[in-house]
mmCIF file of the C-alpha atoms, coordinates in Angstrom:
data_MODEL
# 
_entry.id   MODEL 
# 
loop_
_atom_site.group_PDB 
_atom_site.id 
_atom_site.type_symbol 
_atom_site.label_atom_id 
_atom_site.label_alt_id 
_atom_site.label_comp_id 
_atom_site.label_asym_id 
_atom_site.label_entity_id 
_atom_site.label_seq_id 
_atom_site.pdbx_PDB_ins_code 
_atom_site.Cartn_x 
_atom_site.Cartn_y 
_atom_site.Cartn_z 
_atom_site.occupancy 
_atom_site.B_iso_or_equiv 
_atom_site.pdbx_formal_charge 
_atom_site.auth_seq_id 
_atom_site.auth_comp_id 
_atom_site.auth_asym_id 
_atom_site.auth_atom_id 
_atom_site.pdbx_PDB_model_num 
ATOM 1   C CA . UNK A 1 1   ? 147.171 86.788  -16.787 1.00 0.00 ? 1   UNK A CA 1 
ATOM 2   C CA . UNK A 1 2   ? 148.662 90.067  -15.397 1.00 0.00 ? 2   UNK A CA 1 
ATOM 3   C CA . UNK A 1 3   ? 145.058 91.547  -14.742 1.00 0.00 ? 3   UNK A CA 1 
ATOM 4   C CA . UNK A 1 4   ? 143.710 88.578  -13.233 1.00 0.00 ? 4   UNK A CA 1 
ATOM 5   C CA . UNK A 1 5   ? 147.105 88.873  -10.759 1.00 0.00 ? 5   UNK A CA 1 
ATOM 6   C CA . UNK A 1 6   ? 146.748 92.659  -10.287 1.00 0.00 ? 6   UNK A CA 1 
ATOM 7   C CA . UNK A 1 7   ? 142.939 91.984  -9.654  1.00 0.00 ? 7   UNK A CA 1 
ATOM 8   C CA . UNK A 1 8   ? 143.657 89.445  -6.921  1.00 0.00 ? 8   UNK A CA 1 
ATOM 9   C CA . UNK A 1 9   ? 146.419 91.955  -4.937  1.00 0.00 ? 9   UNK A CA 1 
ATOM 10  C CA . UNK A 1 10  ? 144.421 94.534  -5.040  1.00 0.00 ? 10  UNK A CA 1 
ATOM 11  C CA . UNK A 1 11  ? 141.760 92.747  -3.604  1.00 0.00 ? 11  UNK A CA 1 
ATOM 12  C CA . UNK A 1 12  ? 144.001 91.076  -1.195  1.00 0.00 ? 12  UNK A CA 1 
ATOM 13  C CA . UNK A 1 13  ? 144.892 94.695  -0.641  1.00 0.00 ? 13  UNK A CA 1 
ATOM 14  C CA . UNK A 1 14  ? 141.819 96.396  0.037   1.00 0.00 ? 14  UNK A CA 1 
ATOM 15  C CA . UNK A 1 15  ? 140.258 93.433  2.297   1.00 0.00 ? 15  UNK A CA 1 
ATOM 16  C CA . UNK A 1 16  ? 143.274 93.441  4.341   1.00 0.00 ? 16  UNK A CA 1 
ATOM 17  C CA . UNK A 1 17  ? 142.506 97.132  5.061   1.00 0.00 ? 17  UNK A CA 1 
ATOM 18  C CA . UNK A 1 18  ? 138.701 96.190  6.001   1.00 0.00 ? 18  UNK A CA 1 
ATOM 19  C CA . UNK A 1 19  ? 139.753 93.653  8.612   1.00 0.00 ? 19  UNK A CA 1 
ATOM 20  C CA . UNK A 1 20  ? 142.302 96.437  9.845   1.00 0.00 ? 20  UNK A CA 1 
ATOM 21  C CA . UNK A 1 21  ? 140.037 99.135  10.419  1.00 0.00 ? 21  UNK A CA 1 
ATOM 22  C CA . UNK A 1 22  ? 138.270 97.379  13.352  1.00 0.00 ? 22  UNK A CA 1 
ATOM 23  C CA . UNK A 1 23  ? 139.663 95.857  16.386  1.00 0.00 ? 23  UNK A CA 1 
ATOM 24  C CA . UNK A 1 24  ? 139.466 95.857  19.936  1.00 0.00 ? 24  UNK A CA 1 
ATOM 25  C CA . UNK A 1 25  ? 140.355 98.995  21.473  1.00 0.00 ? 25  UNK A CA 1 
ATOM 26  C CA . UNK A 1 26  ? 140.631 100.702 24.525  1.00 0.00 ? 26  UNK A CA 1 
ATOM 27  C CA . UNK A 1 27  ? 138.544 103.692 25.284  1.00 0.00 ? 27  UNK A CA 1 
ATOM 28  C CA . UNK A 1 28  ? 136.342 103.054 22.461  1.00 0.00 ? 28  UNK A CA 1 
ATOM 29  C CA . UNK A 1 29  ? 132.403 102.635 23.239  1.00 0.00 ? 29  UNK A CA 1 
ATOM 30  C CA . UNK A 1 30  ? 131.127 99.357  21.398  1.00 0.00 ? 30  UNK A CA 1 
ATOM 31  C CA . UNK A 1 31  ? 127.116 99.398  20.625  1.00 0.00 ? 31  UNK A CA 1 
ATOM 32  C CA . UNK A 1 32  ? 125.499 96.367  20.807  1.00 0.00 ? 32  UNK A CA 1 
ATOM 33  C CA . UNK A 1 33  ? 123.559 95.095  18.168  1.00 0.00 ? 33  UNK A CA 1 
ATOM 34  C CA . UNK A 1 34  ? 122.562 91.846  18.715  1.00 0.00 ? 34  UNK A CA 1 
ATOM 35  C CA . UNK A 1 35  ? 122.459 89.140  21.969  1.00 0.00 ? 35  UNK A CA 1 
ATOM 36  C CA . UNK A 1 36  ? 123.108 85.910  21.007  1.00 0.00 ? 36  UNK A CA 1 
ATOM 37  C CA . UNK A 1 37  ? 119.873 85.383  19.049  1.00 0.00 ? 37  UNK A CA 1 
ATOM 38  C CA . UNK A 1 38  ? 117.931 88.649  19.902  1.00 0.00 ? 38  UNK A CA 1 
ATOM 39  C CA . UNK A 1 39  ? 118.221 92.207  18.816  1.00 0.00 ? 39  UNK A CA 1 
ATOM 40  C CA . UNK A 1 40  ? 118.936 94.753  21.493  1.00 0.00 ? 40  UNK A CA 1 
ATOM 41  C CA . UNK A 1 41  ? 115.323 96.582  22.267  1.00 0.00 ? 41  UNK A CA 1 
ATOM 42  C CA . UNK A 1 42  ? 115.040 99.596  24.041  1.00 0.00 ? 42  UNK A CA 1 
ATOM 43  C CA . UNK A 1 43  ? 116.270 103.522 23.968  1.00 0.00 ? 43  UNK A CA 1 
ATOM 44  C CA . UNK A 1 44  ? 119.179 102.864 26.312  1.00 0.00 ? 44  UNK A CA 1 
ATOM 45  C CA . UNK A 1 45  ? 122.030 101.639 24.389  1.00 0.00 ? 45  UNK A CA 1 
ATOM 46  C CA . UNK A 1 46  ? 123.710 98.126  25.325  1.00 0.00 ? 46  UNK A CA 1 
ATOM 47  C CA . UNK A 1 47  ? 127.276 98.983  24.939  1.00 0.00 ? 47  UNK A CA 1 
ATOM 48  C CA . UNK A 1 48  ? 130.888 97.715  25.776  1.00 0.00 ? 48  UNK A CA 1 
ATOM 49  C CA . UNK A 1 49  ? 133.938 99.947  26.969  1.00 0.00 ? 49  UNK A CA 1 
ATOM 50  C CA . UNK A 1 50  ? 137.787 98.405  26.897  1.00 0.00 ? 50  UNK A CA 1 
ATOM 51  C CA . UNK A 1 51  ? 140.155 100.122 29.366  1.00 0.00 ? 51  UNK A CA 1 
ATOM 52  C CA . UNK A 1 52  ? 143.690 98.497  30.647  1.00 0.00 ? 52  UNK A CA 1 
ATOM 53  C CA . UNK A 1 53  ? 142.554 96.170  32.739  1.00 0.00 ? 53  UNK A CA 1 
ATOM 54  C CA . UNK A 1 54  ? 138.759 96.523  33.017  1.00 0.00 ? 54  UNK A CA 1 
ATOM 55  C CA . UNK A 1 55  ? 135.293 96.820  30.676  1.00 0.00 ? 55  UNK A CA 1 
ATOM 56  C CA . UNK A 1 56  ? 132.325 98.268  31.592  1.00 0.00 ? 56  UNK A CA 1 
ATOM 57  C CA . UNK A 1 57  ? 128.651 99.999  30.198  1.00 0.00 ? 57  UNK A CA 1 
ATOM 58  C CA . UNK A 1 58  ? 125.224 100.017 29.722  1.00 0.00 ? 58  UNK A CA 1 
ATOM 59  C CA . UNK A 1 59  ? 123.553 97.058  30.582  1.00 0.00 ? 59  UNK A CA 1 
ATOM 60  C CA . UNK A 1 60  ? 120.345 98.403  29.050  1.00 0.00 ? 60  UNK A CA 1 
ATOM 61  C CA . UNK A 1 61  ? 118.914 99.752  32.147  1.00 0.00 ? 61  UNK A CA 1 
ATOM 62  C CA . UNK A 1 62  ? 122.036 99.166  35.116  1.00 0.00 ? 62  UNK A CA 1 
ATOM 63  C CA . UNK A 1 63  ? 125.564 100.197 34.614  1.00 0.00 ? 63  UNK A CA 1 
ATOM 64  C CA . UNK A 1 64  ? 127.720 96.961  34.242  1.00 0.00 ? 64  UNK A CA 1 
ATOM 65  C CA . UNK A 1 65  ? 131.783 96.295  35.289  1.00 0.00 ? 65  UNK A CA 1 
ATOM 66  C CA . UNK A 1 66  ? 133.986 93.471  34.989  1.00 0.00 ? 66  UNK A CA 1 
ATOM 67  C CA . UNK A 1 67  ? 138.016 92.373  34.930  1.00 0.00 ? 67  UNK A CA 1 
ATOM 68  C CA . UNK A 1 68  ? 138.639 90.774  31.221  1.00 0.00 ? 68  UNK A CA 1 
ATOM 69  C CA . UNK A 1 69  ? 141.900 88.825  30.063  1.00 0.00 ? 69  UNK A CA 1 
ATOM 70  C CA . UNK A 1 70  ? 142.628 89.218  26.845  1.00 0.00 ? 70  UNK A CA 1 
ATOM 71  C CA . UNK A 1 71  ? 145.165 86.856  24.714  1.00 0.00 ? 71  UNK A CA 1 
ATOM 72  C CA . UNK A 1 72  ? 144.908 87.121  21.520  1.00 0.00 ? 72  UNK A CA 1 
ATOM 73  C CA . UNK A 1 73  ? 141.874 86.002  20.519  1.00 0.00 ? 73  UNK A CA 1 
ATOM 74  C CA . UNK A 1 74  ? 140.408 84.603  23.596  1.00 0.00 ? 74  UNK A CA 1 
ATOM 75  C CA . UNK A 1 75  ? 138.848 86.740  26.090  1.00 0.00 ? 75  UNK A CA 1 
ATOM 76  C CA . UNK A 1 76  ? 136.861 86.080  29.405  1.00 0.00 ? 76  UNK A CA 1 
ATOM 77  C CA . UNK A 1 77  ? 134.940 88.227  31.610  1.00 0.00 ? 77  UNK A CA 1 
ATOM 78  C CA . UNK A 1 78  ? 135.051 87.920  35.292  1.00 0.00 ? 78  UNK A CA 1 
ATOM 79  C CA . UNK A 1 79  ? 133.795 89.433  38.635  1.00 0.00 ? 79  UNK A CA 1 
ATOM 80  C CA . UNK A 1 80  ? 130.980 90.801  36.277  1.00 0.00 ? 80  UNK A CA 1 
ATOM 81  C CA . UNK A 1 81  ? 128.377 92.976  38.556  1.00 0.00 ? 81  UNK A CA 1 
ATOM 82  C CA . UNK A 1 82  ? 126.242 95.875  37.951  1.00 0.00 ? 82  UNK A CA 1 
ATOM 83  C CA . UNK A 1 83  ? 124.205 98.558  39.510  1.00 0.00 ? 83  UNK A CA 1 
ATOM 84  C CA . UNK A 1 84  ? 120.473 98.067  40.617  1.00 0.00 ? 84  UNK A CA 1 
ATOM 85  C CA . UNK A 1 85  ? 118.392 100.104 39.294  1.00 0.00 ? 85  UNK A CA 1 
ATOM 86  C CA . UNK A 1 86  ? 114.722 98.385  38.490  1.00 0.00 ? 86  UNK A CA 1 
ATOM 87  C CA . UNK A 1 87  ? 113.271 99.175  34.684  1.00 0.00 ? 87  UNK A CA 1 
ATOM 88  C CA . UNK A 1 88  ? 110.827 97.544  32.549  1.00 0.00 ? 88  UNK A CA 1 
ATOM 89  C CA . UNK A 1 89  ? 110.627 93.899  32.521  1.00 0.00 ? 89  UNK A CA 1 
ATOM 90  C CA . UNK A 1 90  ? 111.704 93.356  29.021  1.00 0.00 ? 90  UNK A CA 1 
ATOM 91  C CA . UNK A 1 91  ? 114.587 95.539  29.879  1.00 0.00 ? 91  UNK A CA 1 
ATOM 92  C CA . UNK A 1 92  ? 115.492 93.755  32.716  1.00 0.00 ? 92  UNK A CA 1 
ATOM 93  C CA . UNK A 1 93  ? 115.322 90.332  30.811  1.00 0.00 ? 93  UNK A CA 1 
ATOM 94  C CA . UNK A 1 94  ? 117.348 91.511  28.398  1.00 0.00 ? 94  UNK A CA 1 
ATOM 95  C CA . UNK A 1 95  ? 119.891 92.749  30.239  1.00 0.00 ? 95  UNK A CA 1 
ATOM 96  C CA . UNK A 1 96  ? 119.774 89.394  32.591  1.00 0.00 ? 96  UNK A CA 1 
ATOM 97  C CA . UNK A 1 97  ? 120.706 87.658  29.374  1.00 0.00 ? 97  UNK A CA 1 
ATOM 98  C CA . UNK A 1 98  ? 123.216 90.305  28.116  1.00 0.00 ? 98  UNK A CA 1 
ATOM 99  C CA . UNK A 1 99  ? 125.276 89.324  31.473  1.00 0.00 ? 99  UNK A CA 1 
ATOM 100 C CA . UNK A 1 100 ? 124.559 86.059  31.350  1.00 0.00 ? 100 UNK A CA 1 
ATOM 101 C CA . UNK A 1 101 ? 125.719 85.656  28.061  1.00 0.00 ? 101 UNK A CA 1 
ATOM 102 C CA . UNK A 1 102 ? 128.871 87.969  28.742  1.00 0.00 ? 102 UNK A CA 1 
ATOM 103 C CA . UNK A 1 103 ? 130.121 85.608  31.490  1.00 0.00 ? 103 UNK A CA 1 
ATOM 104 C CA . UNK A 1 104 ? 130.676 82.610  28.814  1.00 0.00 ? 104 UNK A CA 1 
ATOM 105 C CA . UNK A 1 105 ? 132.358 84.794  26.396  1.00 0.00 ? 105 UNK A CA 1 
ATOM 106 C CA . UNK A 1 106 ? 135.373 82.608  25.392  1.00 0.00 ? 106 UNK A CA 1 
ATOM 107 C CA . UNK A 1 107 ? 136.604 84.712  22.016  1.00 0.00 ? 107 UNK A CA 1 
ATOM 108 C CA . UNK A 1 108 ? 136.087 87.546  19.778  1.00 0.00 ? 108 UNK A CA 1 
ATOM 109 C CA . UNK A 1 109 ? 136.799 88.132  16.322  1.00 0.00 ? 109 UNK A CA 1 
ATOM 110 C CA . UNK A 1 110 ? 135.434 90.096  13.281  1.00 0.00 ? 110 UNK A CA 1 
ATOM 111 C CA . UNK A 1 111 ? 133.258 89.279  10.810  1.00 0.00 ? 111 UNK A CA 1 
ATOM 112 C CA . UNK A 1 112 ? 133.329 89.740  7.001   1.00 0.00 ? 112 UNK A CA 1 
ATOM 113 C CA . UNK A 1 113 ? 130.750 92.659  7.431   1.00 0.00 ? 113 UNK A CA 1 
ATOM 114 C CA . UNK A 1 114 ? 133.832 94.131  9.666   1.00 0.00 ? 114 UNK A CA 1 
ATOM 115 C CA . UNK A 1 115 ? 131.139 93.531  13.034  1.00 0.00 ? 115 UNK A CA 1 
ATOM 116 C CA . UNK A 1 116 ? 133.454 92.845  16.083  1.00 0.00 ? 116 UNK A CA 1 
ATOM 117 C CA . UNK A 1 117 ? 131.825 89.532  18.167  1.00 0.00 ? 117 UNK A CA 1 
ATOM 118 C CA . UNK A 1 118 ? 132.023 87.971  21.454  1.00 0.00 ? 118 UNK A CA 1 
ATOM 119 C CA . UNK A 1 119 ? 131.233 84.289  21.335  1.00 0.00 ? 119 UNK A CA 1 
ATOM 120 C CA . UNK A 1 120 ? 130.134 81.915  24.108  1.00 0.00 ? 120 UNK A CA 1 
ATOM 121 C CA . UNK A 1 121 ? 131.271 78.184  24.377  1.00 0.00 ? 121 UNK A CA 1 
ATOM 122 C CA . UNK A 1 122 ? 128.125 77.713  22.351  1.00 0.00 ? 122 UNK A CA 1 
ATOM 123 C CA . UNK A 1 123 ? 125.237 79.710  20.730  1.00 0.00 ? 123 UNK A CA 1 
ATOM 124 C CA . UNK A 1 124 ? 125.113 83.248  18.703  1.00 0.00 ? 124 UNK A CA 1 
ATOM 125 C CA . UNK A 1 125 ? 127.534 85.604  19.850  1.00 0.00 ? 125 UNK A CA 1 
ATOM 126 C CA . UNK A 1 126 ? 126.894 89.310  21.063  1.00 0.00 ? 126 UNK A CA 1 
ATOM 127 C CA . UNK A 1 127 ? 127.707 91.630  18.124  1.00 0.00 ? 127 UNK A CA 1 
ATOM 128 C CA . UNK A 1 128 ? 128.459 95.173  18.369  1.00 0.00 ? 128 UNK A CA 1 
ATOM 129 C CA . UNK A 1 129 ? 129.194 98.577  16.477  1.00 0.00 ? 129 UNK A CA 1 
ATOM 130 C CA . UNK A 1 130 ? 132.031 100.934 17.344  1.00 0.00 ? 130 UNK A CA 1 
ATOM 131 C CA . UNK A 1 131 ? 129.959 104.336 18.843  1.00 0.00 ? 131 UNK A CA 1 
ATOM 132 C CA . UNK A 1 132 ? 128.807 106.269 15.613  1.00 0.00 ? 132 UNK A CA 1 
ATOM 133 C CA . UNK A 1 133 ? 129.837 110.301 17.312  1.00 0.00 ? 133 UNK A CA 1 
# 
């Protein structure tokens, strides 16, 4: 009985620690992984940046900006723009839907892979990667 308790703690203990390790943070560059239901394609990097009181990145091809609130667990983006720069047209879709989907963002959490997500109302969420340096 006293290994089967010490078992559970300990795994209480070290999966606590997982869902620690990753949360959202300022100044920290988030890669994206995944678009709703599509992998990210290209050589430019889709990524996410957190400061005080705005995010920004790569939108694939065009630098995007927005205002967020944060509370808690819910998050929306607003006043979302970008640069306009023209690339290749399966750059430029996927980055249409990146934004798209970024503008119905309603909450984030992490999943038990420790992957941070942004979720829409409805559909697959965008899932990213802290920056690998």
């Amino acid at each position: 009985m006293r290994n089967i308790l010490l078992t559970t703690l300990a795994a209480l203990f070290v999966s606590g620690c997982a869902v620690d390790s990753q949360k959202l943070q300022y100044d920290v560059t988030y890669i994206t992984e995944w678009i709703g239901d599509e992998p990210v394609v290209g050589r430019n990097p889709v990524s996410l940046t957190f400061s005080q009181d705005r995010a920004y990145g790569n939108a694939g091809c065009n630098h995007w900006f927005a205002s967020y609130q944060l509370d808690g667990q819910q998050i929306r983006f607003s006043q979302i723009g970008s640069t306009r720069k023209m690339c290749a047209e399966h750059l430029m879709k996927q980055e249409q839907h990146f934004l798209q989907l970024l503008s119905q963002i309603e909450r984030w959490d992490i999943s038990n892979i420790d992957q941070l997500r942004f979720w829409p109302a409805e559909g697959a969420p965008i899932r990213v990667w802290p920056e690998q340096n």
